[in-house]
ZADONU-58226 format. One line per 4 residues: number of its first residue (from 0); their letters; for each residue x, z, y of N, C-alpha, C. Coordinates in nm, 3 decimals. Example, Ala and Ser with C-alpha at 12.3 -4.5 7.8 and 13.67 -1.06 7.14 Angstrom:
2
0> AS> 1.319:0.780:-0.569:1.230:0.780:-0.450:1.320:0.780:-0.330 ~ 1.285:0.708:-0.225:1.367:0.714:-0.106:1.290:0.787:0.003
//
This chain:
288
0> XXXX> 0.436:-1.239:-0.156:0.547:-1.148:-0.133:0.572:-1.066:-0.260 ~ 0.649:-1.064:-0.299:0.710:-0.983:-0.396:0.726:-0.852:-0.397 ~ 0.633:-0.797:-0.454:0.624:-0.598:-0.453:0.737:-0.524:-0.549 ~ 0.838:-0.434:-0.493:0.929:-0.400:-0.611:0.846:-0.269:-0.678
4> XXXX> 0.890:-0.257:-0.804:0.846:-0.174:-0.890:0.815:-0.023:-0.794 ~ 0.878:-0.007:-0.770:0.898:0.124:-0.733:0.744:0.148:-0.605 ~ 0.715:0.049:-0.562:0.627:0.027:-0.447:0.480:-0.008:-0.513 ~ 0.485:-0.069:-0.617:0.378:-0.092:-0.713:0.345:0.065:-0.764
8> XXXX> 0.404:0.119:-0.766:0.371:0.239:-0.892:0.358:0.360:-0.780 ~ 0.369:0.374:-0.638:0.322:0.458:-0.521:0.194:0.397:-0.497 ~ 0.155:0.222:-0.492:0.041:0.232:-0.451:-0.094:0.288:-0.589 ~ -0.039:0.251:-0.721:-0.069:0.256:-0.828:-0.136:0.464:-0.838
12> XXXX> -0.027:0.538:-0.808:-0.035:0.705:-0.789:-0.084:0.746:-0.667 ~ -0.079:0.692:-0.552:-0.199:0.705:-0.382:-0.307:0.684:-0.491 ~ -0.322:0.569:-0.544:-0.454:0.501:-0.541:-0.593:0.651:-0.705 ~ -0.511:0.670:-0.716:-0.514:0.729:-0.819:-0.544:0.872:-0.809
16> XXXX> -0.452:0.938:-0.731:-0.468:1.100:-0.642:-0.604:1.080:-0.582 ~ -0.593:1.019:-0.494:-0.710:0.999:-0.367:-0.857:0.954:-0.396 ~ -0.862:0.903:-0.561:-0.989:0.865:-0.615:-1.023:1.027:-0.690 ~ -0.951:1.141:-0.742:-0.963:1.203:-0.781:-1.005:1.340:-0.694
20> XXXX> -0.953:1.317:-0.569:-0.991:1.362:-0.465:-1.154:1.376:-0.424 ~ -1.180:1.248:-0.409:-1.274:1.163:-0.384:-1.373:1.239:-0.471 ~ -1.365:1.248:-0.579:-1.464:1.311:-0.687:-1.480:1.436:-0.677 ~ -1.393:1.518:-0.618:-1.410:1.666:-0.584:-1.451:1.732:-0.480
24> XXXX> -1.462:1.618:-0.383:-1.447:1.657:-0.231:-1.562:1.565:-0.148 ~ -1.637:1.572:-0.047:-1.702:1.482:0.042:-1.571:1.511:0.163 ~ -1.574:1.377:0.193:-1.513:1.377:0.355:-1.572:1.442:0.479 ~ -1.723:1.464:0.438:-1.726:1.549:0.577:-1.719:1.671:0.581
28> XXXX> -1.703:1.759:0.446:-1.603:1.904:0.450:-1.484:1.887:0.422 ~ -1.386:1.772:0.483:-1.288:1.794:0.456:-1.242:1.733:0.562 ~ -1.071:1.754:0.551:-0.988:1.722:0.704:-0.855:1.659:0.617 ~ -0.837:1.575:0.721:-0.688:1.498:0.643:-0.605:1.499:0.746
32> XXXX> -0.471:1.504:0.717:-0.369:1.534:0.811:-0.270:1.446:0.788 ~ -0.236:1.332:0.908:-0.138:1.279:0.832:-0.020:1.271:0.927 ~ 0.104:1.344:0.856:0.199:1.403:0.848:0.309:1.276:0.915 ~ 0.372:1.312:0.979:0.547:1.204:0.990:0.585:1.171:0.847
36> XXXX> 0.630:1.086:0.929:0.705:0.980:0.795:0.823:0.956:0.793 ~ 0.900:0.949:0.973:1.010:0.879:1.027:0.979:0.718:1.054 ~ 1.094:0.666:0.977:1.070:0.518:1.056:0.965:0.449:0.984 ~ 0.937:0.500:0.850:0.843:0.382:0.773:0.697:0.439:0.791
40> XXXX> 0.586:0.473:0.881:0.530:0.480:0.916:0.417:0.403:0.815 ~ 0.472:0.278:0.813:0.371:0.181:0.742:0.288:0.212:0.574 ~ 0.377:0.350:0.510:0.356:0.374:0.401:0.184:0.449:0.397 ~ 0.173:0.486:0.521:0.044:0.542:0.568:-0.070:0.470:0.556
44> XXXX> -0.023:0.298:0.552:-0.128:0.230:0.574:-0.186:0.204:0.393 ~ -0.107:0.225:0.274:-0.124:0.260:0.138:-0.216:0.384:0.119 ~ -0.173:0.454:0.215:-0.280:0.606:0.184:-0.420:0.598:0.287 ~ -0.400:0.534:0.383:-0.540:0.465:0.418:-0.634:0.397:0.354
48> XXXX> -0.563:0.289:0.319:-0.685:0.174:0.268:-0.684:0.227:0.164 ~ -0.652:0.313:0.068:-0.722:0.381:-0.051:-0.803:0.490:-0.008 ~ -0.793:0.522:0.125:-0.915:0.619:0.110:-1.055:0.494:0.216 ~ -0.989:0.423:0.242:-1.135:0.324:0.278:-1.192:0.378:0.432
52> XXXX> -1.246:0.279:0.537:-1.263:0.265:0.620:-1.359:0.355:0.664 ~ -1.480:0.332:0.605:-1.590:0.392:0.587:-1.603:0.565:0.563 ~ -1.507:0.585:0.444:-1.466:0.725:0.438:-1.418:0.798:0.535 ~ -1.312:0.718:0.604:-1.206:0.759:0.733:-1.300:0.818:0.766
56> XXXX> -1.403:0.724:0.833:-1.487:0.742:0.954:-1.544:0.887:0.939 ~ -1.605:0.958:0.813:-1.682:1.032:0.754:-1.625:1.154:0.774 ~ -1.468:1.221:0.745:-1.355:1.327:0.769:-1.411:1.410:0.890 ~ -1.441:1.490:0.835:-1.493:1.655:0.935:-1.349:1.616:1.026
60> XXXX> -1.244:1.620:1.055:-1.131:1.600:1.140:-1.016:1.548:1.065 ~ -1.000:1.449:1.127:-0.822:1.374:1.097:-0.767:1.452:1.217 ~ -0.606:1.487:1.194:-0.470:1.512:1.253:-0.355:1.412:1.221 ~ -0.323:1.336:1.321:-0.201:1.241:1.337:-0.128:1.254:1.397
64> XXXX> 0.029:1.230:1.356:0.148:1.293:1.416:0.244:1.185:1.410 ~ 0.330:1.158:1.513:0.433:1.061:1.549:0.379:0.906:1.455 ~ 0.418:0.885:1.456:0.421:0.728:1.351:0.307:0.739:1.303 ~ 0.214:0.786:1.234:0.142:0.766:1.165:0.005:0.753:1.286
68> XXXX> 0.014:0.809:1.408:-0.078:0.767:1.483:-0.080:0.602:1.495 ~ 0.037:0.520:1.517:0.030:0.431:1.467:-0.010:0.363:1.421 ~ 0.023:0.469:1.237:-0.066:0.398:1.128:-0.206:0.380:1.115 ~ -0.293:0.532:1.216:-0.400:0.535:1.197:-0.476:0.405:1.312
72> XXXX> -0.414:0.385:1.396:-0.535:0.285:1.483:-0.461:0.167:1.424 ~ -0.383:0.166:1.337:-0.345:-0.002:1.349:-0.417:-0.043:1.224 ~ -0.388:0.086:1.118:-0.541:0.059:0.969:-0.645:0.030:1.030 ~ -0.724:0.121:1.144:-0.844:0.089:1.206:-0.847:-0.071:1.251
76> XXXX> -0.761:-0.137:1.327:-0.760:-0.243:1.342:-0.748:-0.348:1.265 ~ -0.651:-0.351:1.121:-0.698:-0.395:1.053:-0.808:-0.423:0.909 ~ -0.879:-0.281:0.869:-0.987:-0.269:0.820:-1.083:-0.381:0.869 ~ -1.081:-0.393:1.043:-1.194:-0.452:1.085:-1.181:-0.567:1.129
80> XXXX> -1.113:-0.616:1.090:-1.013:-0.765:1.115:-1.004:-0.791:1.229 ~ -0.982:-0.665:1.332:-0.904:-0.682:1.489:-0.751:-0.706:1.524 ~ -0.694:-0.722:1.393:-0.547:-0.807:1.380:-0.549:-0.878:1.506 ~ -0.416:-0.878:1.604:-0.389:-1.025:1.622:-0.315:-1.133:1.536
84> XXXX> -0.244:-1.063:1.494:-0.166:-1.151:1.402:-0.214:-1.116:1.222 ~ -0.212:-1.203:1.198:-0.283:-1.188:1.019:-0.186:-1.175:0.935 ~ -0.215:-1.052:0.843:-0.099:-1.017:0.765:-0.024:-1.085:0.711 ~ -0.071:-1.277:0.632:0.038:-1.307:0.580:0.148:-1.365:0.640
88> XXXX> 0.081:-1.355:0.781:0.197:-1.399:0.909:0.281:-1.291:0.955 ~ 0.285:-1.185:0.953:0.353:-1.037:0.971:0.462:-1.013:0.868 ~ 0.380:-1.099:0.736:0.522:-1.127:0.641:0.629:-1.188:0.650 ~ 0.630:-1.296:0.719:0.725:-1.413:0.727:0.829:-1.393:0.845
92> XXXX> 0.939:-1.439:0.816:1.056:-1.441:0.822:1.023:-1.431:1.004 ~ 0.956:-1.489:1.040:0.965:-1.517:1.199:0.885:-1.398:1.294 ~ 0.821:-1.351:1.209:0.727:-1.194:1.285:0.884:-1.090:1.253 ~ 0.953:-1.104:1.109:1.051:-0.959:1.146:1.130:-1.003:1.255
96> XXXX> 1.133:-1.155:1.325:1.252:-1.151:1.346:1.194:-1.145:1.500 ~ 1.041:-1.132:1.539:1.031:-1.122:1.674:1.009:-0.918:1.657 ~ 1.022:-0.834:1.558:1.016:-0.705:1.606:1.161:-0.644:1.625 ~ 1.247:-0.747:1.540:1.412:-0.702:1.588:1.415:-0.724:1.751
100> XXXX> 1.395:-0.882:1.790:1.432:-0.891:1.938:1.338:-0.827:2.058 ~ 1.189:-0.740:1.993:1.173:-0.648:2.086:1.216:-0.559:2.062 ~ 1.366:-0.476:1.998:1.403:-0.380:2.016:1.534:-0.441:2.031 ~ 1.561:-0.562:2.027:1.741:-0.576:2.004:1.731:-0.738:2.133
104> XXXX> 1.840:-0.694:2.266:1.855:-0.814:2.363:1.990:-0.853:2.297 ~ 2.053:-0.993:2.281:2.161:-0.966:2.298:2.266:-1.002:2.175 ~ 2.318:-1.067:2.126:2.387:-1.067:2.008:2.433:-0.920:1.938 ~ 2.481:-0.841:2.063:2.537:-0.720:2.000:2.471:-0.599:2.033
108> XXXX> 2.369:-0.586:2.065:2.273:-0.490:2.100:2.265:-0.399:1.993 ~ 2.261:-0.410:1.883:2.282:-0.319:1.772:2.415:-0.292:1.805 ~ 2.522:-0.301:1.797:2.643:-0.214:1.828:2.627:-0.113:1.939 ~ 2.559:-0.203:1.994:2.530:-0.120:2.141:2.476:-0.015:2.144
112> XXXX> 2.306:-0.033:2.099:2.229:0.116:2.052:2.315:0.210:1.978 ~ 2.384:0.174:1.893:2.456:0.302:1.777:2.541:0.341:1.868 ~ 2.618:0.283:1.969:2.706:0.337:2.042:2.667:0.431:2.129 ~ 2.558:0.408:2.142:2.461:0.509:2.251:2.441:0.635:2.161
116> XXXX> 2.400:0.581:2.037:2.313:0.725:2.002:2.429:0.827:1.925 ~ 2.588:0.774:1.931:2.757:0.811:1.916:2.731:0.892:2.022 ~ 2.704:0.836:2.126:2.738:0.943:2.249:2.641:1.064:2.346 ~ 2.514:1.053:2.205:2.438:1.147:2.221:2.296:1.096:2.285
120> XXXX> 2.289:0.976:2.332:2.196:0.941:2.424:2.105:0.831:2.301 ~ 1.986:0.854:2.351:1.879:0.754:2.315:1.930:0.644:2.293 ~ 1.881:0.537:2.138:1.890:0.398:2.115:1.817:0.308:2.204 ~ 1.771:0.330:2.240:1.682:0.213:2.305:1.633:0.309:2.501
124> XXXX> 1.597:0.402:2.500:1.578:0.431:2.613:1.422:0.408:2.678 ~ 1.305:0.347:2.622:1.192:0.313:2.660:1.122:0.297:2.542 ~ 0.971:0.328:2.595:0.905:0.254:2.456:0.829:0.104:2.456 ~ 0.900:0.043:2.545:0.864:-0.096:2.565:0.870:-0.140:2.459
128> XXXX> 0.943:-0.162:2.322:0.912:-0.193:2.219:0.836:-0.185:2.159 ~ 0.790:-0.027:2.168:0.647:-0.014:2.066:0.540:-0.044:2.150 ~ 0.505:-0.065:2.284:0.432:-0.124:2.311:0.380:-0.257:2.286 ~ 0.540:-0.342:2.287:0.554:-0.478:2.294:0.505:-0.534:2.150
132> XXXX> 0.541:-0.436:2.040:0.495:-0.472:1.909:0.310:-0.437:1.896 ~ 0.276:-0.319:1.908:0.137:-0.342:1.933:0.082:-0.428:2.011 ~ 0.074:-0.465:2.109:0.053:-0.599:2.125:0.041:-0.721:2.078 ~ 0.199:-0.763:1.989:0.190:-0.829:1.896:0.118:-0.878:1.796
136> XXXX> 0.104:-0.703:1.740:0.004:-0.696:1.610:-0.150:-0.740:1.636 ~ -0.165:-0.613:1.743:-0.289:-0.628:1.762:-0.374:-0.640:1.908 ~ -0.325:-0.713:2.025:-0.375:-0.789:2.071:-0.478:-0.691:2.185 ~ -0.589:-0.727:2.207:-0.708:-0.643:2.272:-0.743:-0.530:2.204
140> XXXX> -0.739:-0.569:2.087:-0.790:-0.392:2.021:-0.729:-0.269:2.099 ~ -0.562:-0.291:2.100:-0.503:-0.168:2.140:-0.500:-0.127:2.342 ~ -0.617:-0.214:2.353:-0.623:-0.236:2.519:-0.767:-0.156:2.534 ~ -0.805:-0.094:2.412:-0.981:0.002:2.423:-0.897:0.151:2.487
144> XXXX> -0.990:0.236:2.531:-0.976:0.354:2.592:-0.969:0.446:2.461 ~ -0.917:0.524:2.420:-0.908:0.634:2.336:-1.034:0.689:2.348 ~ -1.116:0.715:2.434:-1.264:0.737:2.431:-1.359:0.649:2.340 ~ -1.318:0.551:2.316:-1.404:0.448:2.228:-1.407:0.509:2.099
148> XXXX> -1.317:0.557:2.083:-1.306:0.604:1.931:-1.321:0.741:1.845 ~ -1.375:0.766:1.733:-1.415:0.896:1.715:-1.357:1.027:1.725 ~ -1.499:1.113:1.797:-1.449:1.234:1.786:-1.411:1.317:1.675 ~ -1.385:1.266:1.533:-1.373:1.307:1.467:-1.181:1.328:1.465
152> XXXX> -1.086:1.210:1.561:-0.922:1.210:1.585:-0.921:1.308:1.675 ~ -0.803:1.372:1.588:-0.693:1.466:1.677:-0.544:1.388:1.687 ~ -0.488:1.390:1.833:-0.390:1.292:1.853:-0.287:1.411:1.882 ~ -0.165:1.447:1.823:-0.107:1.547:1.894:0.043:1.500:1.974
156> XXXX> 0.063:1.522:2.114:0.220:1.513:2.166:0.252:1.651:2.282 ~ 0.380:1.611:2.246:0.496:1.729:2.335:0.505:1.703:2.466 ~ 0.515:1.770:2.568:0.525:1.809:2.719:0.697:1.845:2.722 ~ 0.739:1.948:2.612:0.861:1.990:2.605:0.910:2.020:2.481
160> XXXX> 1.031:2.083:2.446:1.048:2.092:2.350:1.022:2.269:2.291 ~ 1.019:2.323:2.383:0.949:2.472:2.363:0.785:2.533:2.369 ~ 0.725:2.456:2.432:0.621:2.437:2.488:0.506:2.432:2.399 ~ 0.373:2.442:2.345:0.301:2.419:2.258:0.248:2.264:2.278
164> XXXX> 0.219:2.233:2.155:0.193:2.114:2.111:0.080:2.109:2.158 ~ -0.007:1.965:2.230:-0.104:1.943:2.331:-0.182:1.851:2.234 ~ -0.300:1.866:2.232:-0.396:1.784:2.120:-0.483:1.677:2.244 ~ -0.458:1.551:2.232:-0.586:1.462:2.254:-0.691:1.431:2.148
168> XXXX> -0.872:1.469:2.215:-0.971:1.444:2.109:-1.074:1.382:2.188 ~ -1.152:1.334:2.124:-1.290:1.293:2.250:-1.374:1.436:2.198 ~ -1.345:1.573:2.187:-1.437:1.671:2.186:-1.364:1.789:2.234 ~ -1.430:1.936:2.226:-1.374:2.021:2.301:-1.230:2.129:2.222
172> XXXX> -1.194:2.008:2.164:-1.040:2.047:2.096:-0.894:2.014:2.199 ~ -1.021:1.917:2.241:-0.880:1.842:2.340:-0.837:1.936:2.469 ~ -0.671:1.946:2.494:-0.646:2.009:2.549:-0.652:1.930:2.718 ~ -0.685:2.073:2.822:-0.740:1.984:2.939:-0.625:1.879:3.020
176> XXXX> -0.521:1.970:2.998:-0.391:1.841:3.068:-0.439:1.701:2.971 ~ -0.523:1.657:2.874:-0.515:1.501:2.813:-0.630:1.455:2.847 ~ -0.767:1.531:2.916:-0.851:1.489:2.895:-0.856:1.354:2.992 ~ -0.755:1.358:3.091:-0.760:1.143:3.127:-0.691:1.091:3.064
180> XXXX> -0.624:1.141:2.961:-0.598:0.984:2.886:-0.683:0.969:2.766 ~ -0.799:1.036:2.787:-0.906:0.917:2.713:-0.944:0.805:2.774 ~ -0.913:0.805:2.879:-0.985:0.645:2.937:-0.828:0.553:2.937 ~ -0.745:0.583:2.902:-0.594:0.485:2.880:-0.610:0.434:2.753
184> XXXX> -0.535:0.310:2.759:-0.575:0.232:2.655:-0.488:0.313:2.506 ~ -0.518:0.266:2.420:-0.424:0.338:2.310:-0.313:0.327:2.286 ~ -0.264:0.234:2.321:-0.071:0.169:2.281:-0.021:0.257:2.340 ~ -0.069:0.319:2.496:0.015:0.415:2.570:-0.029:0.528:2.475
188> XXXX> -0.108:0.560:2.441:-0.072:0.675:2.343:-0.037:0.699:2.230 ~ -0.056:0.621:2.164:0.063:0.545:2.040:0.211:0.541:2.063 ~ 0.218:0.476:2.166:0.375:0.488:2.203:0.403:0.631:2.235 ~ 0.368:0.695:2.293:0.387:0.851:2.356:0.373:0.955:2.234
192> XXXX> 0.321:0.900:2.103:0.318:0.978:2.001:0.419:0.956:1.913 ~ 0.469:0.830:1.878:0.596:0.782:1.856:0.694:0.781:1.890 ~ 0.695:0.860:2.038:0.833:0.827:2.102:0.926:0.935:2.124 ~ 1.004:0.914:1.999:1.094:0.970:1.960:1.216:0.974:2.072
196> XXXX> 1.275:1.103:2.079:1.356:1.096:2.226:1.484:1.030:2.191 ~ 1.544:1.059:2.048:1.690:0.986:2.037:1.707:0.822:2.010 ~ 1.581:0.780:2.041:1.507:0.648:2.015:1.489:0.581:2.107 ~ 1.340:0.623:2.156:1.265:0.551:2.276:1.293:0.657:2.425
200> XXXX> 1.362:0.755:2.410:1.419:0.841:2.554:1.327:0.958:2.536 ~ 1.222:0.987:2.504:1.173:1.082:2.551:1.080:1.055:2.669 ~ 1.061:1.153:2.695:0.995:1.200:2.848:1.094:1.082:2.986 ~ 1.024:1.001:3.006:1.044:0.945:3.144:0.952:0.871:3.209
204> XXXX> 0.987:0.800:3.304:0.915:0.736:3.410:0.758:0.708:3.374 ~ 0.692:0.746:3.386:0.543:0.701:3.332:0.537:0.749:3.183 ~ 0.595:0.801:3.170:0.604:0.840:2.984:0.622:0.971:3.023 ~ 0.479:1.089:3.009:0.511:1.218:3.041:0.517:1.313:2.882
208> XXXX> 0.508:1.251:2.787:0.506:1.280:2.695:0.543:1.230:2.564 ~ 0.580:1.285:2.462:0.698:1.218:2.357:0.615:1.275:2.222 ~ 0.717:1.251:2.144:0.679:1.285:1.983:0.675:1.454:1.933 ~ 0.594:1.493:1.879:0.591:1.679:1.875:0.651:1.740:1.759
212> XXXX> 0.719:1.621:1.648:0.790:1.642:1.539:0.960:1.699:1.624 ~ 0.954:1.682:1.721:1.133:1.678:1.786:1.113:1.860:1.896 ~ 1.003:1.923:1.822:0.987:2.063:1.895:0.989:2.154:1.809 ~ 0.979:2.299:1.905:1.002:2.404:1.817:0.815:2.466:1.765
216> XXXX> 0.725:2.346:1.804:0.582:2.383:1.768:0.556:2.308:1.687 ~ 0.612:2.233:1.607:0.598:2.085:1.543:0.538:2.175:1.399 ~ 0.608:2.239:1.318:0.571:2.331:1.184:0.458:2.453:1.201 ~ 0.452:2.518:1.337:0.363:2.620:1.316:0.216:2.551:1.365
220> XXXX> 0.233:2.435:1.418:0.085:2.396:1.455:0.049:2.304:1.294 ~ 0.139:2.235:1.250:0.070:2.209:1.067:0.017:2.318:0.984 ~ 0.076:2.434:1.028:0.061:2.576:0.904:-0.075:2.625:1.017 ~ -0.105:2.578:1.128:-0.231:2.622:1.214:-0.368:2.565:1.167
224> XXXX> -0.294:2.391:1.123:-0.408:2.302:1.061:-0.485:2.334:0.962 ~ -0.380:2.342:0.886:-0.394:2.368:0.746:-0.469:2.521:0.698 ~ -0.462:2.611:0.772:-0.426:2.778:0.781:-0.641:2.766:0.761 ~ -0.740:2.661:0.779:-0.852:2.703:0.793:-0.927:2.715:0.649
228> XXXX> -1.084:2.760:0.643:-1.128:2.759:0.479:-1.162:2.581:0.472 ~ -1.164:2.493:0.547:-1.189:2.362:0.521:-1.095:2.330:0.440 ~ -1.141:2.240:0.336:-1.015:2.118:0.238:-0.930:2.040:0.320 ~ -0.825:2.022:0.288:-0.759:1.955:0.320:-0.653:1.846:0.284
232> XXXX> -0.636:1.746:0.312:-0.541:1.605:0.231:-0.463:1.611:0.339 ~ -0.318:1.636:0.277:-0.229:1.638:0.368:-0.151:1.471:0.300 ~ -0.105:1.375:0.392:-0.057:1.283:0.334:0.105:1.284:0.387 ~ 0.182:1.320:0.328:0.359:1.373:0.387:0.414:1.314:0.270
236> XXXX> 0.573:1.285:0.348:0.694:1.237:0.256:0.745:1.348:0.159 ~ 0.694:1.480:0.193:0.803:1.588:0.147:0.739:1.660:0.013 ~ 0.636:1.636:-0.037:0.569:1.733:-0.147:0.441:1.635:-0.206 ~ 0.403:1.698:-0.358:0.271:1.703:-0.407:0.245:1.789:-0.458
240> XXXX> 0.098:1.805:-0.428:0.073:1.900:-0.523:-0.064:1.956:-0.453 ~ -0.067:2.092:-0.573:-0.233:2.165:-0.439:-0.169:2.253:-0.437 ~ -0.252:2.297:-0.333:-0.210:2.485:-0.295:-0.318:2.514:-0.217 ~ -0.369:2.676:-0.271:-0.511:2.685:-0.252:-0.610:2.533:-0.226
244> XXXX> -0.648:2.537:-0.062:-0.776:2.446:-0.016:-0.685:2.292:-0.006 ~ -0.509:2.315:-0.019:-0.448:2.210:0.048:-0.433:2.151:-0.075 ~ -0.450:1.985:-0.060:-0.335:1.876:-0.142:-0.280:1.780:-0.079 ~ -0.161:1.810:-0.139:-0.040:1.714:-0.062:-0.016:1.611:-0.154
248> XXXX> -0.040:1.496:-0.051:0.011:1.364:-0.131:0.106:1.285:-0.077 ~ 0.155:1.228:-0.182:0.360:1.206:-0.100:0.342:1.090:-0.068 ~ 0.334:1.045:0.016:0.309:0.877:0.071:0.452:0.788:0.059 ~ 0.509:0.864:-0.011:0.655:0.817:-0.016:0.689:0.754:-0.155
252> XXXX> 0.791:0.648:-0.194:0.813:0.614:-0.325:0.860:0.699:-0.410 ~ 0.912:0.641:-0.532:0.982:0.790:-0.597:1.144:0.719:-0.511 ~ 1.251:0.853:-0.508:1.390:0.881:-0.461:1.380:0.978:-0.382 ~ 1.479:1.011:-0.263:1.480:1.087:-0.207:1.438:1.004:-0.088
256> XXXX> 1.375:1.122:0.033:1.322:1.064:0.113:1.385:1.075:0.235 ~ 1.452:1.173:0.292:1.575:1.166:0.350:1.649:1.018:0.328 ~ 1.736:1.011:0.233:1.760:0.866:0.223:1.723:0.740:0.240 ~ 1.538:0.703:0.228:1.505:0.602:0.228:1.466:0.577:0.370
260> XXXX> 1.481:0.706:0.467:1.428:0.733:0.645:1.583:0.683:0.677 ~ 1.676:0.708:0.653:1.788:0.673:0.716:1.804:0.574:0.699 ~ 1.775:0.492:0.552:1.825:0.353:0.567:1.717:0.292:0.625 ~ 1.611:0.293:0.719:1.545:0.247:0.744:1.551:0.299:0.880
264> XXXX> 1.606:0.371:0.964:1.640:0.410:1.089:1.738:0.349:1.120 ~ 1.874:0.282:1.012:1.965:0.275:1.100:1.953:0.077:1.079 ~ 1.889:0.070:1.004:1.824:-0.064:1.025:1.740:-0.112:1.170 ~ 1.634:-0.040:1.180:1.618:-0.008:1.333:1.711:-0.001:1.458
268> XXXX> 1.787:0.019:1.426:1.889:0.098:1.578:1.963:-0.004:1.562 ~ 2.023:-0.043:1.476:2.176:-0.108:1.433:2.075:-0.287:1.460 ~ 1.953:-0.320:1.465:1.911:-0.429:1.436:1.956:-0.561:1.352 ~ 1.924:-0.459:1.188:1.910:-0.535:1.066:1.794:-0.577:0.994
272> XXXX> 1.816:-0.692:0.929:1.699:-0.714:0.862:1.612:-0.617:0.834 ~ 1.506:-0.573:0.775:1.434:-0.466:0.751:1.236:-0.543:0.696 ~ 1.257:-0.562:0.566:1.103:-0.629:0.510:1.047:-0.489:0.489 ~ 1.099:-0.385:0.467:1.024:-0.276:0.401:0.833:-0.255:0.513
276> XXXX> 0.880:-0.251:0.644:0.724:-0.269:0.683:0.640:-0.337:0.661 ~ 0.650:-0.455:0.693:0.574:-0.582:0.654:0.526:-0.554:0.475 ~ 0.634:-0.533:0.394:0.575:-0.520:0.254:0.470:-0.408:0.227 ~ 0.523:-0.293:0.311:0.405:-0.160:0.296:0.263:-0.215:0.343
280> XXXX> 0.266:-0.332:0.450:0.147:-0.394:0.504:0.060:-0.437:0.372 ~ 0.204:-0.561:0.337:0.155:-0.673:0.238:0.040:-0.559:0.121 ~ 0.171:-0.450:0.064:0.118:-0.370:-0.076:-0.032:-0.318:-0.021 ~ -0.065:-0.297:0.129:-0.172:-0.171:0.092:-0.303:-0.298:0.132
284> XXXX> -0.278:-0.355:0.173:-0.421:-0.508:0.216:-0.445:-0.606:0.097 ~ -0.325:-0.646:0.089:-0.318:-0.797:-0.029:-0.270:-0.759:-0.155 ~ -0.178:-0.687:-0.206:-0.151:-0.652:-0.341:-0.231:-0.608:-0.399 ~ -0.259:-0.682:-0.572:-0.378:-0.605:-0.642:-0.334:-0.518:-0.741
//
C-alpha cells in the first residue's frame, strides 16, 4: 500500500515524540489520555503501536473517549494477533467495500443518510454498523466481558447531554450505574462510546448510552483528567506541545484538522470510497 508523504512524516514525528517521552517518563507514573479524533479514529492506532503493547499495559491509567475506545481494544486485538481479519486483507478493495455496505443498504442510501442529517435527524439511526464492523475485524475477541481487561482502562459515556460524564473501570473509579456492563461483551461498549447521536441516533432501544464528546461535560471532565500531579500524554487532533505535567501529541497529519474530519465524515454518511482507515492500519503495523 502506498503511504502518502504527509502520513509517513506523522508516523515518522508520533514515533519520535513518544520515544522521547519514553526516556523521561516510566508508564507506571504516568496516565495517557486518548482524546476524539472524529471519524478517523484509526490515527490512534500510529500513537499506539509506538508506544508498544507491553508499555500500554504498564500506564498508572489510560482515559478513552468516543472513537478512540475503538482504537484502544482494536490495537489490543491486534498487538496480539486476535485479528479476525489480517491487515493486508483490511487493505483491499473488498474489506472497504464490505464497511460501506454495513453502513450503506441500497444504491442510494448515501443520498439518503445526508438527507436525513438535512433534516436534522441521525445518518444512520443505530449502531449496528459499528457493531457489524467489529465483528468483522475482530471476531471473538470483541465477544470478552470488559472485566477481562485491565484495571488500569477508563471507558467514558453520556446518559444525557447535561448530565455528568459516567466512567466504566474494572476498579473503584467506575461509576455504579456501569458496574454490569463489565460482564457485556466490548463491541456493546465500543459502540455506545462511539455512538455519535447525529450518526448512530444516540440513546435508543438497548443503547442507553452514547458518545460524551456531544455534552456539556465532555471539556471539564478532560481539564478533571488532566488537572492531577501525575504525567500525562494526551494524544488529540488539536495541539502539541507541554504544559506543566501535560504533553500533547497531535495524532493528526500536518493541515487543518477540522478539514481532514469532514472530508472523512461526509465520506462516511454520503457512502464514498474512503482508504484513509485501512492506510492508518496499514502505516502503524506494516509500514517501516
Amino acid at each position: 500500500m502506498k503511504i502518502p508523504a504527509n502520513i509517513q512524516a506523522l508516523k515518522a514525528r508520533v514515533g519520535a515524540e513518544i520515544a522521547d517521552e519514553i526516556a523521561c517518563q516510566t508508564p507506571e507514573s504516568s496516565c495517557l489520555l486518548l482524546d476524539s479524533t472524529g471519524p478517523s479514529f484509526t490515527r490512534q492506532y500510529i500513537v499506539l503501536n509506538a508506544i508498544g503493547a507491553d508499555r500500554l499495559a504498564r500506564f498508572g491509567e489510560i482515559h478513552a473517549f468516543s472513537g478512540s475506545v475503538y482504537a484502544l481494544f482494536g490495537f489490543l486485538a491486534f498487538s496480539s494477533g486476535r485479528n479476525r481479519i489480517a491487515i493486508e486483507s483490511l487493505c483491499s478493495e473488498d474489506a472497504e467495500m464490505v464497511f460501506r455496505n454495513q453502513h450503506h443498504a441500497g444504491r442510494f442510501s448515501g443520498i439518503r443518510s445526508m438527507f436525513r442529517l438535512a433534516k436534522g435527524k441521525s445518518a444512520f439511526g443505530t449502531v449496528s454498523p459499528l457493531l457489524a464492523s467489529l465483528e468483522y475485524i475482530f471476531g471473538d475477541f470483541v465477544e470478552q466481558p470488559f472485566s477481562t481487561f485491565g484495571n488500569n482502562i477508563h471507558i467514558y459515556l453520556a446518559k444525557s447531554k447535561d448530565a455528568p460524564l459516567l466512567v466504566l473501570s474494572n476498579n473503584d473509579n467506575c461509576s455504579p450505574e456501569l458496574v454490569a456492563l463489565r460482564d457485556q461483551p466490548i463491541k456493546h461498549v465500543i459502540a455506545m462510546a462511539a455512538n455519535v447521536p447525529r450518526v448512530y441516533g444516540g440513546k435508543q432501544a438497548g443503547v442507553p448510552y452514547f458518545d460524551p464528546v456531544y455534552t456539556n461535560h465532555y471539556l471539564p471532565t478532560l481539564k478533571q483528567i488532566t488537572s492531577t500531579d501525575r504525567r500525562t500524554l494526551i494524544s488529540t487532533p488539536w495541539r502539541s506541545g507541554q504544559k506543566d505535567n501535560r504533553r500533547y501529541l497531535n495524532c493528526y497529519p500536518s493541515g487543518n484538522a477540522y478539514w481532514l474530519m469532514l472530508k472523512d465524515f461526509t465520506r462516511l454518511v454520503a457512502g464514498m470510497r474512503n482508504v484513509s482507515w485501512s492506510r492508518d492500519i496499514y502505516t502503524a503495523f506494516k509500514a517501516q
